[in-house]
C-alpha positions as CSV (number, residue, x, y, z in Angstrom):
1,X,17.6,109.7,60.1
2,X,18.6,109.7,56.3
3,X,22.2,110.0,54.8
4,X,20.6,113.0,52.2
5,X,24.1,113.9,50.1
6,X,27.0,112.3,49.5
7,X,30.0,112.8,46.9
8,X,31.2,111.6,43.8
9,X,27.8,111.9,41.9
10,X,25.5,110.4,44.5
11,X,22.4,111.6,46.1
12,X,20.6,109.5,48.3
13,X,16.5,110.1,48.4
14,X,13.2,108.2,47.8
15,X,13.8,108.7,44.1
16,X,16.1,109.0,41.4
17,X,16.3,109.8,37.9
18,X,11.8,110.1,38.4
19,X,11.7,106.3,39.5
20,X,11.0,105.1,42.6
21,X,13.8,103.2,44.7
22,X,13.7,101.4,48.4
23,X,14.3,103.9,51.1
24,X,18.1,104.1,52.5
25,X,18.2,102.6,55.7
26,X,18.8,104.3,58.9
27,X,22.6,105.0,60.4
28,X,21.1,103.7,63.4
29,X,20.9,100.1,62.4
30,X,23.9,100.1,60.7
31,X,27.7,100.2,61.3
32,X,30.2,101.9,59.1
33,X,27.2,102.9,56.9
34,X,30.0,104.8,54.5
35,X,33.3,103.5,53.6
36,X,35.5,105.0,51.1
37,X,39.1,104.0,52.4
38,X,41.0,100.3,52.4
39,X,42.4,101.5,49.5
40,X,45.9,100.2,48.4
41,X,48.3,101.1,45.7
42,X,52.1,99.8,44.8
43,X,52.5,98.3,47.8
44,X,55.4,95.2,48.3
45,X,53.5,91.9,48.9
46,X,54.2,89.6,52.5
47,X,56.1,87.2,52.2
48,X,55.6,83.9,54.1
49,X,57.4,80.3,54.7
50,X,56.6,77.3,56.9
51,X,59.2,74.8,56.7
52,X,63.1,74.6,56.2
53,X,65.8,75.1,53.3
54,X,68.6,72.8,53.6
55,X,71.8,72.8,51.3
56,X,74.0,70.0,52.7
57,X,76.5,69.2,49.9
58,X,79.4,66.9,50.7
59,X,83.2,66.6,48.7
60,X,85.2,63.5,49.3
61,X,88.3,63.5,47.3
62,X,91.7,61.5,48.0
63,X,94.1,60.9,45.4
64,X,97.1,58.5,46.2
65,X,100.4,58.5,44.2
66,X,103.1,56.0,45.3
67,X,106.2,55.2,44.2
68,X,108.3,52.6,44.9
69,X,112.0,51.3,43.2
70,X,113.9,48.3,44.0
71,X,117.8,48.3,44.8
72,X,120.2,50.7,42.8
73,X,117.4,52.2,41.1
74,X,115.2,55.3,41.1
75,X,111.9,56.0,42.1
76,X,109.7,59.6,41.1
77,X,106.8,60.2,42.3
78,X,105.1,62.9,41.0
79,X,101.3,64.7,42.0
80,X,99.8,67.7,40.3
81,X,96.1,69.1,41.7
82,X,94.4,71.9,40.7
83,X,91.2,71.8,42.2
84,X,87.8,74.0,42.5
85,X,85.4,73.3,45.1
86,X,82.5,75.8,45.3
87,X,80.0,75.0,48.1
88,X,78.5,78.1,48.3
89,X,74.6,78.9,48.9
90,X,72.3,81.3,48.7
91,X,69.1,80.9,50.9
92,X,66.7,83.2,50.7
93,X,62.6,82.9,52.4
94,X,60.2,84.5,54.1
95,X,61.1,88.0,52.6
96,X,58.6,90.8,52.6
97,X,58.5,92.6,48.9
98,X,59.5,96.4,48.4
99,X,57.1,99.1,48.2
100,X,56.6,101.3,44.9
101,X,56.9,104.6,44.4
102,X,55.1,107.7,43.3
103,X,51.8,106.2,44.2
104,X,48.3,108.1,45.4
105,X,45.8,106.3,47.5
106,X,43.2,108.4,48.7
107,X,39.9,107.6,50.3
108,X,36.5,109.6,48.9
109,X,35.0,112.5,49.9
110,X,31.7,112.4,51.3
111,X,29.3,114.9,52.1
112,X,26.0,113.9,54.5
113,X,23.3,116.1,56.0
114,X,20.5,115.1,58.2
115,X,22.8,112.6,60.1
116,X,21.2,111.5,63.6
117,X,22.7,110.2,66.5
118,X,23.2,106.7,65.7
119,X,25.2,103.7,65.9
120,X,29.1,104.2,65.7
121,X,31.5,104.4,62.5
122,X,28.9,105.5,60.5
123,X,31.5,107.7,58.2
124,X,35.4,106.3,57.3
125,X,37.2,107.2,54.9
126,X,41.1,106.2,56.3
127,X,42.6,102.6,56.1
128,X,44.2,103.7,52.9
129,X,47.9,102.5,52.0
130,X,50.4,103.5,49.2
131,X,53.8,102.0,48.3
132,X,54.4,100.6,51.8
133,X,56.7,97.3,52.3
134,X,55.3,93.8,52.9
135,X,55.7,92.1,55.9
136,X,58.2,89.1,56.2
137,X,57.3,86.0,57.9
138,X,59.3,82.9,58.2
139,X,59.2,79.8,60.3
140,X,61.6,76.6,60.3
141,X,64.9,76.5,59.7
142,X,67.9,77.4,57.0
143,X,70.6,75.0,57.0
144,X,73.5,74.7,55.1
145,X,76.0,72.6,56.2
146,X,79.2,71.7,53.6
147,X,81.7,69.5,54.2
148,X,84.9,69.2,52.4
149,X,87.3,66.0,52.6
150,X,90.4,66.2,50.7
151,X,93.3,64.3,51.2
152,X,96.0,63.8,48.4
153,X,99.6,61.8,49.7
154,X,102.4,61.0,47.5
155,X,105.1,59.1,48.6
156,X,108.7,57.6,46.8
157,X,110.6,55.1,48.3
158,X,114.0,53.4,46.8
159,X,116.4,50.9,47.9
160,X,119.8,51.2,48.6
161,X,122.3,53.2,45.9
162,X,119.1,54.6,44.5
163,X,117.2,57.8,44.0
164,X,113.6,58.9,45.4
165,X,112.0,61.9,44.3
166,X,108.2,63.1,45.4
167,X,106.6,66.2,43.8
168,X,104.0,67.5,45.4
169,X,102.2,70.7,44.0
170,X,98.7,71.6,44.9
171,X,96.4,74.5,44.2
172,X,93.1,74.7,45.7
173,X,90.1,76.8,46.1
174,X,87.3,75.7,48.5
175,X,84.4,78.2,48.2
176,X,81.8,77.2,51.2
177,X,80.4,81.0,51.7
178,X,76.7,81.3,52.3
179,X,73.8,84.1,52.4
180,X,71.0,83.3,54.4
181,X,67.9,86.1,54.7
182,X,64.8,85.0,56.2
183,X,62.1,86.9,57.9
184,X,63.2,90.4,56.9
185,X,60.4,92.9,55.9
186,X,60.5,95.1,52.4
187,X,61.8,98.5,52.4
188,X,58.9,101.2,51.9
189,X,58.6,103.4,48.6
190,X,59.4,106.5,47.9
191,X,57.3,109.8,47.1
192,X,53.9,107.9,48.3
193,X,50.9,109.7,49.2
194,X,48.2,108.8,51.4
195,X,45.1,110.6,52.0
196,X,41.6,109.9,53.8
197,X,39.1,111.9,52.2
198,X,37.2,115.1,53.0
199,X,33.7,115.2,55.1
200,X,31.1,117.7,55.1
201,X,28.6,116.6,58.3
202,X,25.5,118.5,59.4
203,X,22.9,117.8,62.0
204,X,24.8,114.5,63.4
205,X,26.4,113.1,66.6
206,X,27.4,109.8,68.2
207,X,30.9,108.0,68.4
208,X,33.5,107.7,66.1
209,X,31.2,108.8,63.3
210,X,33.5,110.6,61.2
211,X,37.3,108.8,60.5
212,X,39.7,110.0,58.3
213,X,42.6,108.0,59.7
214,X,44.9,105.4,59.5
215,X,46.8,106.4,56.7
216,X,50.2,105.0,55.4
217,X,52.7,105.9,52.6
218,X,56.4,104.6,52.4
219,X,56.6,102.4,55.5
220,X,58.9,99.8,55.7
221,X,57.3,96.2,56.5
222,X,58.1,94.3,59.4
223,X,60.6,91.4,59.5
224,X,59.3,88.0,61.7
225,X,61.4,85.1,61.9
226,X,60.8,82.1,64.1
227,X,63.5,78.9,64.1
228,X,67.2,79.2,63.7
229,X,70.2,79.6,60.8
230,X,72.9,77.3,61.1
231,X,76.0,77.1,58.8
232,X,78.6,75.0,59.7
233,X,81.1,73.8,56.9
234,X,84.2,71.9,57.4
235,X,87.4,71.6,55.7
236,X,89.9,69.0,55.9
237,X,93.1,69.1,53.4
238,X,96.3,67.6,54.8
239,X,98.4,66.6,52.0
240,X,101.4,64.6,52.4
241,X,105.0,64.4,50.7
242,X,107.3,61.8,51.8
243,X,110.1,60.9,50.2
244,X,112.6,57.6,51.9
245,X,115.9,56.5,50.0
246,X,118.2,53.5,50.8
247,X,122.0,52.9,51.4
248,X,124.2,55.8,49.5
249,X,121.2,57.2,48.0
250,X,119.7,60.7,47.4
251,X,115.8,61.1,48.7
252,X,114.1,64.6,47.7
253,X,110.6,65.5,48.8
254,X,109.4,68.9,47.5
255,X,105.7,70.1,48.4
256,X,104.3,73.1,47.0
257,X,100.5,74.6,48.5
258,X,98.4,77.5,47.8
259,X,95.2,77.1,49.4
260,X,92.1,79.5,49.5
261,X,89.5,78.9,52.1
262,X,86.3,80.8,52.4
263,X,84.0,79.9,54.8
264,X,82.8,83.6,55.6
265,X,79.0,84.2,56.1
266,X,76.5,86.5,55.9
267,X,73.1,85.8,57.9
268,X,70.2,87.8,58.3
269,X,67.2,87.3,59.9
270,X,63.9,89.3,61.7
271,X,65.0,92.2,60.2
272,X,62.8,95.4,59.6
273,X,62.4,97.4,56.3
274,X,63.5,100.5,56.1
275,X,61.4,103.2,55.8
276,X,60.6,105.7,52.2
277,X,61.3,109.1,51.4
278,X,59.2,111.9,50.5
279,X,55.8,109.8,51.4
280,X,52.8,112.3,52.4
281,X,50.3,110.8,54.9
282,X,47.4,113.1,56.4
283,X,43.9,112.8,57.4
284,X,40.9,114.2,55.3
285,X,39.4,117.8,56.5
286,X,35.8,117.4,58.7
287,X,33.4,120.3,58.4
288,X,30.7,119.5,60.9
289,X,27.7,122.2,61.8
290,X,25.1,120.9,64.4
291,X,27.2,118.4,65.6
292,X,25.8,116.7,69.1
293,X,26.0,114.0,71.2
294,X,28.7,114.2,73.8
295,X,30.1,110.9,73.1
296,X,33.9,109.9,73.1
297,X,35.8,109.7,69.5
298,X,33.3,111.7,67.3
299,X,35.8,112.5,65.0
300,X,39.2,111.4,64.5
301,X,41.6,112.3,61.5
302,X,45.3,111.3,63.2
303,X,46.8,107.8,63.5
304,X,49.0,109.0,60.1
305,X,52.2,107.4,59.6
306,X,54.9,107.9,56.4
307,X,58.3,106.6,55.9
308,X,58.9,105.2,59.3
309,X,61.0,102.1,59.6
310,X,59.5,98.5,60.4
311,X,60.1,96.6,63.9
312,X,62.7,93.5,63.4
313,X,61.5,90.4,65.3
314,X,63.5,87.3,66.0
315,X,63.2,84.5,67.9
316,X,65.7,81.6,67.6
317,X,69.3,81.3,67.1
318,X,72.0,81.9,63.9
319,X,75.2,79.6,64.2
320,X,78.6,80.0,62.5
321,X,80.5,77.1,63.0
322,X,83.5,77.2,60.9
323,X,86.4,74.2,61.2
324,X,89.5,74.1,59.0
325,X,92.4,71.2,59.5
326,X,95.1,72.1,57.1
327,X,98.5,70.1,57.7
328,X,100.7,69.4,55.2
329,X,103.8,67.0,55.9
330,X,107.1,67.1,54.0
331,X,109.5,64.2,55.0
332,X,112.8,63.4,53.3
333,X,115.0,60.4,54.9
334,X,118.3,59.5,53.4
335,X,120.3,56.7,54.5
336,X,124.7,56.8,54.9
337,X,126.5,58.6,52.4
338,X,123.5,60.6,51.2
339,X,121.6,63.4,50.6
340,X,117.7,64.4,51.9
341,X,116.5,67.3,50.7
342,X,113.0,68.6,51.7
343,X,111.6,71.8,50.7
344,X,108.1,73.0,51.7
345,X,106.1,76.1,50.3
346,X,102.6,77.2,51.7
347,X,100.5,80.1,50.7
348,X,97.3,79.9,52.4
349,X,94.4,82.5,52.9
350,X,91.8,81.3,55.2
351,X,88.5,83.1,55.3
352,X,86.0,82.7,58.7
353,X,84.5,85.7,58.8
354,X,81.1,86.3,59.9
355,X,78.2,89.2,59.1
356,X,75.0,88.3,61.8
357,X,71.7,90.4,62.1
358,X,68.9,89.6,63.9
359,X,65.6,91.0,65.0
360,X,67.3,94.8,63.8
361,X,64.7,97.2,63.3
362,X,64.5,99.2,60.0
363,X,65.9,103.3,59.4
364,X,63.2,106.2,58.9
365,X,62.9,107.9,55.5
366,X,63.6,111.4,55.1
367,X,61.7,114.5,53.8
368,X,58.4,112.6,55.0
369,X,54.9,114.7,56.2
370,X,52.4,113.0,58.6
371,X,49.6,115.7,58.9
372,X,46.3,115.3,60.9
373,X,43.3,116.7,58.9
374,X,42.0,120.5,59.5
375,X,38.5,120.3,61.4
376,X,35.8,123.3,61.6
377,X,32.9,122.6,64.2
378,X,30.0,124.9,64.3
379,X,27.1,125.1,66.7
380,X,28.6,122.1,68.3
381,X,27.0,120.7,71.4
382,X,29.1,118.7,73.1
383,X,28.3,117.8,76.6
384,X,30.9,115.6,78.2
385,X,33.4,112.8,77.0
386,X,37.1,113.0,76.5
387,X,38.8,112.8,73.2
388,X,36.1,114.0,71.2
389,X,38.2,115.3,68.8
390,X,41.7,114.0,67.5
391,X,43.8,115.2,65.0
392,X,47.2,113.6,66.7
393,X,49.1,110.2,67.0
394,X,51.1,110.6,63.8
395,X,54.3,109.7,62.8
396,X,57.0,110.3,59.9
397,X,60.9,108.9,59.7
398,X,61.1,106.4,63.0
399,X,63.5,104.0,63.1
400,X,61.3,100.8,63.7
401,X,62.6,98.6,67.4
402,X,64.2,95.5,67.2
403,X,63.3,92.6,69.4
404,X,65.4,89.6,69.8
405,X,65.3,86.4,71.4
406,X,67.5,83.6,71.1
407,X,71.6,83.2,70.7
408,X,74.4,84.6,68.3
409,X,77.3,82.1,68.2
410,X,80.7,82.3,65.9
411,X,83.0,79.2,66.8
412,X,85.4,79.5,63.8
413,X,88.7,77.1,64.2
414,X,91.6,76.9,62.3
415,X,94.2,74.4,62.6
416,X,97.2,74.6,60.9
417,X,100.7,73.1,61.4
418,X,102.9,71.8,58.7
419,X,106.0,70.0,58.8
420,X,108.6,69.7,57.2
421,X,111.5,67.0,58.3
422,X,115.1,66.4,56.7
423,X,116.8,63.4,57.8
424,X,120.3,62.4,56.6
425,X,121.8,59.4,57.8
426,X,125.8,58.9,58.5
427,X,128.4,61.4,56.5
428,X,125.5,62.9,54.3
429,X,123.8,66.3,53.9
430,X,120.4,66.9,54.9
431,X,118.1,69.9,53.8
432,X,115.0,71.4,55.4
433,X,113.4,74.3,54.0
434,X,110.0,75.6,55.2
435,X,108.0,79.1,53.9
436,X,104.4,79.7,55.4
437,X,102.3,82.5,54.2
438,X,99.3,82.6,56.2
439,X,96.2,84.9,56.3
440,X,93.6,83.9,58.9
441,X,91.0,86.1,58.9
442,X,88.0,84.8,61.9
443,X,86.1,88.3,62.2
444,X,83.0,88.5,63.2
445,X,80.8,91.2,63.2
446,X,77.0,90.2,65.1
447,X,74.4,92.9,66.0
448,X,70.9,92.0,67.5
449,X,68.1,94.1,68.8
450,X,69.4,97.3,67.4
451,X,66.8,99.9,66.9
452,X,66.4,101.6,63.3
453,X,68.1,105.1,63.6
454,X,65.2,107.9,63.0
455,X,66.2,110.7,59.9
456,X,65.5,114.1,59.6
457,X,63.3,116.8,57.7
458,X,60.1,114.4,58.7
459,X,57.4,116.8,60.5
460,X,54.8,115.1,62.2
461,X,51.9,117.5,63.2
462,X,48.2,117.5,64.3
463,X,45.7,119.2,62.1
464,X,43.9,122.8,62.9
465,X,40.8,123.2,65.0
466,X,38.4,125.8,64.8
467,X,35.2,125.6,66.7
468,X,32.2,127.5,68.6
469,X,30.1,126.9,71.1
470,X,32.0,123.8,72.9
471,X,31.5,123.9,76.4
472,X,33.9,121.6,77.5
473,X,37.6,122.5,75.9
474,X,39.1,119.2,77.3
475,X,37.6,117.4,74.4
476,X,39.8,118.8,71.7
477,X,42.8,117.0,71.1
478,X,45.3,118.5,68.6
C-alpha cells in the first residue's frame, strides 16, 4: 500500500513535476511513516544542578576599652559602636524557566488515501507543546551557614578618692536572612494554544495509525529536588560595662543597646509550577472512510492537557537552626562614702522566623479548554478490540500533587538576660536602673506535600463521534 495524498503541497506518486522519482515505501515496513507534531513554541527551559552552593561567611569582632586611674584620680572610659553586619544570601539552582505566552504550536494536517493495514503509528500528528514551564531539577546541597562573633567590654577602674566613669553605647544591625529555591519547576504561560493537526484517512486499518494527541499549552513544570537546605547562623553579642571606684569615690557605669537581629528564612524546595491561563489544548479532527482492521488504538485524539499545575517532588531535609546569645552586663561598685550609679537601656528586635516549602505541588490555571478532536468513521469495519477509538484522558486547571520525603526542622534559640548590678559600699548611695524592650519573633510557618488547589472555568471534554456500520459499540471511547 501507497501513502497517495498528503497536505501542505505534497503529493506522493511515481512522478512529480514529469520526472521520475523512487517509489515511496510501504506503511508496512515502516513505523510512524508521517510525523507532523514534536513541535514546541515559547516554552520555559529545565533547569538542572549537580553539586552544592555554600555561603559560609564568618564576623569576628571584639573591641576592648579599659580604663584605669591611680589614687585620688579619675578614670573615663568611654566606647561608641555603630556597626552593620549583613550576612545575607540569596541561593538560587536548579530552577525550571517560565513559559511564554500567546504562543501556537500546531502539528500538520495530513490527508492519505490508499492506506493498508500495516505496521503501527503510521500517522501522528500530537507531541506538540506551547508556552509550558521547564522542569526543575537539583541535586546536592544549599548551605549557608553565618556566624557572628561580637564582643565589645569596657571597663573603668580608680583608686581610692577618685572617680570611674564607663560609657557604653552600641548600635548594631546583624542581617544573616537567607533565600534558598532549588528544584522548583517554571510557572506555565498564558493564552497558549496547542493543536495536533487534522487527518483525512481512506481505505486503511491497523493500530494506533492515526494520533492527534498529546498536546500541551500553559502547564506548569515540575519541581525535583534531591539533598537538603541547611541555614544555621549564629549570633553572639554580649557587651560588657563595668565600672569599680575606690575609697570615697563615685563609680558610674552607663550602657546603652539597640540591637536588630534577623536571622528569618525563606526555603523552598521541590516545588511545582503553577499552571497558565487561557491555554487551548485539543486533538486534530480524523475523517476516516473504509477504515478496517479490528485492532486496539486505531485512532486516538485525547491525552490533552492545558494550564494544569506541576507535581512538587522532594526528597531530603530543610534546617533552620537559628542561635542568638545576647547578654549585656552593667556593674557599678563603689567603695564607703560613695556613690554607684548603673543605668542599663536595651532595645532589641530579634528576628527567627522561618517560611519552608517542600515537594508542594503547583495551582491550575483558569479559563483553560482541553478538547479531544471530532472523529467521522464511515463504512468502518471493525471486528473486535477495545479502545479503538479515543477522544478522552484530558485535562485543564489541576492542581499538580506534592510528594515529600525527608524532615522539616526549625530549632531557633534565643538567649537573653542582661544585668545590671549597683553596689555601694558603707554610708553611700547606690543606683540600678534597668529598661528592656524586647521583640522575639521565632515563627515558623512549614508546609510539605500540599497538593496545588485546582481553579475554575477549565472544561475538559472528549471530542464528538459519528460513525456507521461498527458492529461492536464497545470500541468507541468518548
Amino acid at each position: 500500500m501507497n501513502f497517495h495524498d498528503m497536505s501542505d503541497g505534497i503529493r506522493l506518486s511515481h512522478h512529480a513535476h514529469g520526472a521520475p522519482v523512487p517509489s515511496w515505501p510501504s506503511v508496512d515496513s515502516l513505523h510512524a511513516a508521517i510525523d507532523t507534531g514534536d513541535n514546541s513554541a515559547g516554552n520555559g527551559g529545565d533547569g538542572y544542578f549537580f553539586g552544592s552552593l555554600v555561603n559560609a561567611p564568618i564576623v569576628i569582632y571584639m573591641p576592648i576599652n579599659i580604663a584605669v586611674g591611680g589614687y585620688n584620680s579619675t578614670a573615663t572610659a568611654d566606647q561608641l559602636n555603630t556597626v552593620q553586619i549583613d550576612q545575607s544570601a540569596t541561593q538560587i539552582a536548579g530552577v525550571g524557566g517560565d513559559g511564554g505566552n500567546d504562543n501556537t504550536s500546531i502539528g500538520g494536517s495530513v490527508t492519505a488515501s490508499g492506506t493498508g493495514s500495516g505496521d503501527s503509528g503510521a500517522i501522528s500528528t500530537g507531541g506538540n507543546q506551547a508556552g509550558n514551564g521547564g522542569d526543575g531539577f537539583f541535586l546536592g546541597s544549599i548551605v549557608n551557614a553565618s556566624f557572628v562573633l561580637y564582643h565589645p567590654i569596657n571597663i573603668a577602674v580608680a583608686g581610692p578618692n577618685s572617680s570611674a566613669h564607663a560609657d557604653q553605647t552600641n548600635n548594631v544591625d546583624i542581617d544573616q536572612s537567607a533565600i534558598q529555591i532549588a528544584g522548583n519547576g517554571g510557572n506555565g504561560g498564558d493564552h497558549n494554544i496547542a493543536a495536533g493537526g487534522d487527518v483525512s484517512l481512506g481505505s486503511g486499518g491497523g493500530s494506533d495509525v492515526v494520533h492527534t494527541s498529546d498536546n500541551s499549552a500553559g502547564n506548569g513544570g515540575d519541581g525535583y529536588f534531591f539533598g537538603s537546605l541547611v541555614n544555621a547562623p549564629i549570633v553572639i553579642y554580649m557587651p560588657i560595662n563595668i565600672a569599680i571606684a575606690g575609697y570615697n569615690s563615685t563609680a558610674d557605669a552607663h550602657q546603652t543597646n539597640d540591637a536588630s537581629f534577623d536571622q528569618s528564612a525563606v526555603q523552598i524546595a521541590g516545588i511545582g509550577g503553577d499552571g497558565g491561563s487561557g491555554n487551548v489544548s485539543m486533538g486534530g479532527s480524523v475523517t476516516a472512510s473504509g477504515f478496517g482492521g479490528g485492532d486496539s488504538g486505531v485512532i486516538s485524539t485525547g491525552g490533552n492537557h492545558a494550564g494544569n499545575g506541576g507535581d512538587g517532588f522532594f526528597h531530603g531535609s530543610i534546617s533552620h537552626a537559628s542561635f542568638i546569645l545576647y547578654d549585656p552586663i552593667n556593674i557599678a561598685m563603689a567603695g564607703n562614702n560613695s556613690s554607684a550609679h548603673a543605668d542599663q537601656m536595651n532595645n532589641v528586635d530579634i528576628n527567627q522566623s522561618a517560611v519552608q516549602m517542600a515537594g508542594i505541588g503547583g495551582n491550575g490555571g483558569h479559563g483553560n479548554a482541553a478538547f479531544g478532536g471530532n472523529i467521522d468513521l464511515f463504512a468502518s469495519g471493525f471486528g473486535f478490540g477495545s479502545d479503538a477509538i479515543n477522544t478522552g484522558h484530558n485535562g485543564a486547571g489541576n492542581g499538580g500533587s506534592g510528594h515529600f520525603s525527608g524532615s522539616l526542622i526549625d530549632t531557633s534559640v534565643a538567649i537573653y538576660a542582661p544585668i545590671n548590678i549597683a553596689i555601694a559600699g558603707y554610708s553611700s548611695v547606690g543606683d540600678a536602673f534597668h529598661a528592656n524592650h524586647v521583640h522575639l519573633d521565632p515563627s515558623t510557618i512549614a508546609m510539605a506535600a500540599l497538593r496545588g488547589d485546582g481553579d475554575h472555568g477549565n472544561p475538559a471534554v472528549g471530542g464528538d463521534i459519528a460513525s456507521h456500520l461498527l458492529p461492536d459499540h464497545h470500541l468507541l471511547l468518548g
